[in-house]
C-alpha positions, 0 to 999 in steps of 0.5 A: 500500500502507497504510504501518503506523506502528510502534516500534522495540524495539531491534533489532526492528520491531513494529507498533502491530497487534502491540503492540495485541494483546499489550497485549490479551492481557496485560490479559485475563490481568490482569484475570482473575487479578484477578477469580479472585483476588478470588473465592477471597478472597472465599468464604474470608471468607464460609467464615469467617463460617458456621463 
């Protein structure tokens, strides 16, 4: 059987799989806010500029 490498969070094991997958999430998360943020920034100036 594969030995999995893992990390000890205090009292509890994660393995690198699931501490892989959130750090995915987290940056999917990341970089849509990041995305969606700089959008609606961006329409608020171009809005500006027409009136």
């Amino acid at each position: 059987m594969y030995n999995f490498l893992s990390i000890q969070l205090g009292e509890v094991e994660v393995s690198n799989l699931t501490l892989g997958v959130l750090i995915g999430f987290s940056s999917f998360t990341f970089l849509a806010v990041g995305i969606s943020s700089y959008k609606l920034y961006k329409s608020l100036i171009n809005n500006d500029n027409k009136d």
